[in-house]
Structures are given as structure tokens and as C-alpha cells.
C-alpha positions, 0 to 999 in steps of 0.5 A, a space after each residue: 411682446 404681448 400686453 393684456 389689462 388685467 386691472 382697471 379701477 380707480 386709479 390703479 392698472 396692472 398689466 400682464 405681460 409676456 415675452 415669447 421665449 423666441 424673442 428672448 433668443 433673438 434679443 439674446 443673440 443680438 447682444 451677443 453680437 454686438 459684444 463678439 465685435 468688440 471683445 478680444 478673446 484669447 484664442 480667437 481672432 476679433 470677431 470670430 468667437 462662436 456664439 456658443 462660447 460667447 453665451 456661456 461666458 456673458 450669457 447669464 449677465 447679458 440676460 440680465 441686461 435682456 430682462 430689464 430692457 423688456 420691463 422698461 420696454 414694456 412701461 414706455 408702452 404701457 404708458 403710451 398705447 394707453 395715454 397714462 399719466 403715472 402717478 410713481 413709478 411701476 411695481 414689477 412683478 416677475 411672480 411665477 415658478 422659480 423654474 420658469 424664470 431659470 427657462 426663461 434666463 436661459 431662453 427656454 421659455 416666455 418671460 412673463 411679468 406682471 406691471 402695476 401702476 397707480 395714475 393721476 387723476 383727470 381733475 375737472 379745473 373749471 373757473 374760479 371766480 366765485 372763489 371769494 376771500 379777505 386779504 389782511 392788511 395792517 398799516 405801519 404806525 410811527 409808534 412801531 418805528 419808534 419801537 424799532 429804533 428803541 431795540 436797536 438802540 437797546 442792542 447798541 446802548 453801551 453798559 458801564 459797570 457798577 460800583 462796587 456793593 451795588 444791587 442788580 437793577 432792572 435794565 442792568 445787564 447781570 453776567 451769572 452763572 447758574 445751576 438748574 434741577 428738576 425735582 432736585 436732580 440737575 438736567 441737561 442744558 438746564 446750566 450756564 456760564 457767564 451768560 449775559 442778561 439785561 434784567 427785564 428783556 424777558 430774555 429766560 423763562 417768566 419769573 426768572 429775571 426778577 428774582 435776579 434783581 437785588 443780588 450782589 456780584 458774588 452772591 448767589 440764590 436760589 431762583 425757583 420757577 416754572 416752566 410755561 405750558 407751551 416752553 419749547 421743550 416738551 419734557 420741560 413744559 409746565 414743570 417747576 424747577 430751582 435754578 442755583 444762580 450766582 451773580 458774576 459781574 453787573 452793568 448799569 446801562 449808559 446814554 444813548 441818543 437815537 440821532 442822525 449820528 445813531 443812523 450813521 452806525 447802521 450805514 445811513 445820512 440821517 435819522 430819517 433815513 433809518 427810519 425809512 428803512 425800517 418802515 420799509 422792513 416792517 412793511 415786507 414783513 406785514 406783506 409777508 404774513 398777509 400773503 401767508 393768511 390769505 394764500 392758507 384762505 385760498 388753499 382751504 377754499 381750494 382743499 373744501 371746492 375739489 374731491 378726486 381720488 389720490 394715488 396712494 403710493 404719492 400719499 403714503 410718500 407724502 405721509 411717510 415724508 411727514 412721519 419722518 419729520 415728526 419721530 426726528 423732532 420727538 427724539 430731538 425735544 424728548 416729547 412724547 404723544 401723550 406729552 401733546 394729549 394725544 397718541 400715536 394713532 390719532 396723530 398717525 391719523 391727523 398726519 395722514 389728512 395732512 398728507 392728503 391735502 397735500 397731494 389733493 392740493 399739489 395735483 390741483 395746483 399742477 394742473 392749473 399751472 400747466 393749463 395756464 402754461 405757467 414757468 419757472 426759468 432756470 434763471 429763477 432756480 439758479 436765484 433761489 439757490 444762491 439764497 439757500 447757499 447764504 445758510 452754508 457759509 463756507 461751503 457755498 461751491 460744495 452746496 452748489 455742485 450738489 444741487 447742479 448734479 442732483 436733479 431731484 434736489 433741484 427740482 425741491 427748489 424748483 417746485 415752491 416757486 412753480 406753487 407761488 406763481 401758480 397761485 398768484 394766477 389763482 389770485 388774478 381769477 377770484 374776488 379778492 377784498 382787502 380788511 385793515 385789521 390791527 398788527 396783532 391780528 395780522 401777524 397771529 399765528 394759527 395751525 397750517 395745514 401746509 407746513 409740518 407742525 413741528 415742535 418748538 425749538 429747544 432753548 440752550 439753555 434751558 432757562 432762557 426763552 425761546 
């Protein structure tokens, strides 16, 4: 087999490759060989039938065989006389006369093909420790407790209906059934039947539940609104609409002591102990969203520190993974571009710079890791799975036996927390200083460059806020 370079720039190779036309024969008849002392045929003793015979009968698929052999054949060496490290997998090119391919399935003449393949980067890691960012933290209050304790109160506070002839409240929890329209027309998900609003939770759309208040049960009003600018869905947004809602039963809310016999409903000694409880929570929950501001710091810091080239095939997948995401997201929600002020070749645009960092940051963080000699056990793995298994209740051993038998399945399980650890190590090796900020600036969201901007979930229905 002879391999000649015929491309080197960048990260793009290709090679040329031949095949003699004496090797196909030789490899041609070894095949045959092999299948003339394990097949019966009729009409010869096992292991006698002419090699003639055998190649009119299986020369063509066992060709086949031949050929794809020599192109494997020739990628593993490729890839090892050269010390590649292959970006995807290689494009194969058998190119060339029709006529020469059919000499060459019949071993007549050299088979010749051309390999091309894009490689990784070699990224020059170096230090980190003038890498410097804040890590947010914000403290727990007694007053987000007591916050806590009120909603789960609310969520539990017993409703007792009200007399006959009595006007809805805020507080009171209205059932109504209701009727939207847009420009007169009714619209799909804009209507609902015995649905169950505590007037004042700002459960539907701003302005909706105070036109509810002073209705009686069994009469019926128009409520009109208008949808806010950033309603989660696109084709709703900052429209006016008319909803026809009729009042069908009203509760006023009863008493209810937040006590230690309150605690004992959710599984606690006392009063004390839930409290506890929900610090705790809450506590998980500013770590959570201080770890997602500070690590976003470090991938910027990260993402401005490094520039190599990127395998284009890995960013048009990248790309292609993400433009996916968004035409599935427009078709659920009915938005368009020019509904987000913009158009499909800016955004194409856009998603493409994302795509980039992506793998920027991904081959980055793979570098890193290996260097460091970072892990993920399959203990690890097997973890995260039975996380994931709690989303499909009921089908728990189907969802597992996909996973266990589809290794590029696992393997999307597999590579979050080889990121995660990858940067915790980053962490351990940059100057790191903690700012106490408000909750409110610790838990606001802002645009992530990591994660696919999807579209706000759509609400059902439609009035309600979502």
C-alpha cells in the first residue's frame, strides 16, 4: 500500500493512496480461502471447491469486503505513521474512471483513493494563575425564610367557599372558565375550563386577575389585556387580546398557623427544623447560581486568552447541532426572526460564533484535563444516569438499557462532569475573589454563550403566565 501527503495546511491532510492491483489479488484470494474451508457447496467435498468457482460466486461482495478493509487499513496508518490526532472522522474518495474502479473490483487494476481529514489543534495550555475573576455570593435573610414559609403556607392554606352572591376578592381562589380572541378571532390555547386562580398570585398575564375581582359566580366579562413584550410566546408578544371569563365557583381563603404542627406536614419535629430546611435549599440554590456566574467569568477569561484554528467539520456539527434546536423551537412557539428583530443570516451568524466558542472552549478544556489527568469514574456516570432516569417515570429500565448499549449516548453524560471537574481544576490555579452582592444581583439572568438561547416556554393556556 503506498501513501503519499498531498495536502498539509492548516489543519487539513489529505492523502493519496494506492493499492497495487497484485495486493488486491493476493488479499482477494486469501478471502477465498478462508470461505472454501468453511463453506459446503454442492457438488464438492468441503474444501475442495476451485478458487475460480469461489470467485464468480462471492468474488464480487468479498471485494467489497477487500475494499473497505484497505481504506480502514489505510486511516490507522495514516493516522499513526503521521502521529495525527483526527478532528472527525475521514472523507473517503475513491474519485477516478468508472472504469478503473470495475478493473479494480475485479483486480485488474490498483485501487487508488484519496483520505482527507481535518486534525486537532496543538494548543499551548501554559499557567493560569493571572487569570483573576469575582465569585458572587449573597447570604440568606430570615426575611427569604419567612418568604419561603408564607408560600408553602399559601400552597396548603385550606379554601372555604363563599356565600352565596359574594363578590370575588383578592386572595380568593375564583374557578372561571374563559374564552380568548385576538383581533376578534379566538386562538389556539387561548381558552380554559375550570381552571383554579387565587386572584392576586400573578398567576396569568399582568392586568387579568384584577378585572376578575368583583365578579359573581355565573357572570361572565370581558377581561382585555395585552400580552407583555417578552410573553413566552413570540406570536403572542406585546399583543392585545379580549378574554370572555366567566366566573364558576369562589373560595375565600381560611387560617392557617405556620407552626411547629405546620412542620410536621412536610415531615419535620418542629417549626425549626423546616426552617433549617429551607435555608439549606436556598442555600443550594445561591451556590448553584454563583458557580453559573463565576464559571461563565472563567470561560470568557478563557474564550478572550486562547485563539488556534478550529476544525471546520466539528464547527459546522457544532452549528448544525444548535440550528437544529432553533428551527425546532420556532416551529413549537410560531416565532419568526423578524419576530426577535432580526434574520436568519444574522442569527445564522450569531449561532455560528457560538458554535466556535464552543469547540474553542471544549478543545481547550480537553486539553487541560488530560494534562491534569483529570477522570470521570463510571461510578460517576452510572450517578448521573439515575439522575436522568427520575425524568422518565415508568420507563426507568428502557431509558437505562438505551444509555448502557449506546456508547455515544453515554458518552453525552459523560462529558458534562469531565467539564465540571476540568473546571474546578482551572479554579484551584486562578485568583479567585469572593463579592457579597444582593440576591437579586446574584440570581439575575444574563445572555450564556454556553447554553442555546432557547425560546421561552410556551404557556397553556395562554393567559396564564409563564
Amino acid at each position: 500500500m503506498q501513501v503519499t501527503e498531498t495536502l498539509s495546511q492548516g489543519l487539513k491532510r489529505e492523502y493519496a493512496v494506492v493499492l497495487p492491483a497484485a495486493d488486491l489479488a493476493s488479499r482477494l484470494e486469501g478471502q477465498l480461502v478462508e470461505i472454501r474451508a468453511k463453506a459446503r457447496i454442492n457438488g464438492f467435498r468441503p474444501g475442495k471447491a476451485p478458487l475460480s468457482f469461489l470467485k464468480k460466486m462471492y468474488g464480487r461482495s468479498v471485494m467489497a469486503e477487500v475494499v473497505q478493509e484497505a481504506v480502514n487499513e489505510a486511516h490507522r496508518k495514516i493516522v499513526e505513521d503521521n502521529s495525527l490526532r483526527p478532528a472527525s472522522q475521514p472523507k473517503i474518495d475513491f474519485g477516478g474512471e468508472k472504469e478503473d474502479l470495475e478493473k479494480a473490483f475485479e483486480a485488474q487494476g490498483d485501487f487508488a483513493f484519496t483520505v482527507a481529514l481535518e486534525v486537532l489543534p496543538k494548543i499551548e495550555v501554559g499557567g493560569f494563575e493571572d487569570i483573576e475573576i469575582e465569585r458572587l455570593v449573597a447570604q440568606v435573610g430570615d426575611a427569604e425564610i419567612d418568604a419561603a414559609l408564607n408560600r408553602l403556607a399559601d400552597q396548603a392554606r385550606p379554601f372555604e367557599p363563599k356565600a352565596e352572591g359574594a363578590a370575588a376578592e383578592k386572595g380568593d381562589k375564583a374557578t372561571i372558565d374563559f374564552v380568548g380572541r385576538l383581533e376578534g378571532e379566538v386562538f389556539e390555547g387561548g381558552s380554559g375550563e375550570g381552571v383554579d386562580l387565587v386572584l392576586g398570585s400573578g398567576g396569568f398575564i399582568p392586568g387579568f386577575e384584577e378585572q376578575v375581582e368583583g365578579l359573581k359566580v355565573g357572570e361572565t366579562k370581558t377581561v382585555a389585556v395585552t400580552f407583555p413584550q417578552d410573553y413566552s410566546a413570540a406570536h403572542l408578544a406585546g399583543k392585545p387580546a379580549e378574554f370572555e371569563v366567566t366566573l364558576k365557583a369562589l373560595a375565600a381563603p381560611g387560617a392557617l398557623a405556620v407552626d411547629d404542627e405546620f412542620a410536621k406536614g412536610y415531615g419535620f419535629e418542629n417549626l425549626d427544623g423546616l426552617k433549617s430546611s429551607i435555608r439549606a435549599s436556598i442555600e443550594r440554590d445561591y451556590a448553584g447560581a454563583s458557580r453559573r456566574k463565576w464559571k461563565r467569568a472563567l470561560l470568557d477569561a478563557l474564550d478572550k486568552r486562547y485563539a488556534f484554528d478550529l476544525p471546520e467539520a466539528l464547527v459546522s456539527q457544532e452549528f448544525d447541532a444548535i440550528w437544529r434546536q432553533v428551527e425546532a423551537e420556532q416551529a413549537r412557539t410560531g416565532a419568526s426572526f423578524e419576530d426577535e428583530g432580526t434574520t436568519q443570516e444574522a442569527a445564522k451568524a450569531d449561532y455560528r460564533k457560538i458554535a466556535e466558542r464552543r469547540v474553542r472552549l471544549g478543545l481547550l478544556l480537553a486539553d487541560v484535563g488530560d494534562a491534569a489527568g483529570v477522570k470521570v469514574e463510571d461510578q460517576e456516570v452510572n450517578q448521573a444516569l439515575v439522575e436522568r432516569l427520575r425524568s422518565f417515570p415508568g420507563q426507568e429500565q428502557m431509558i437505562w438499557d438505551f444509555y448502557r448499549k449506546n456508547p455515544a449516548a453515554l458518552a453525552e453524560i459523560r462529558a458534562p462532569l469531565y467539564e465540571e471537574k476540568v473546571v474546578d481544576h482551572i479554579l484551584t490555579r486562578i485568583k479567585v475573589t469572593d463579592k457579597t452582592v444582593p440576591k437579586e444581583e446574584l440570581l439575575a439572568p444574563e445572555p450564556d454563550e454556553d447554553e442555546i438561547p432557547a425560546a421561552s416556554k410556551s404557556a397553556e393556556p395562554a393567559a396564564q403566565e409563564g
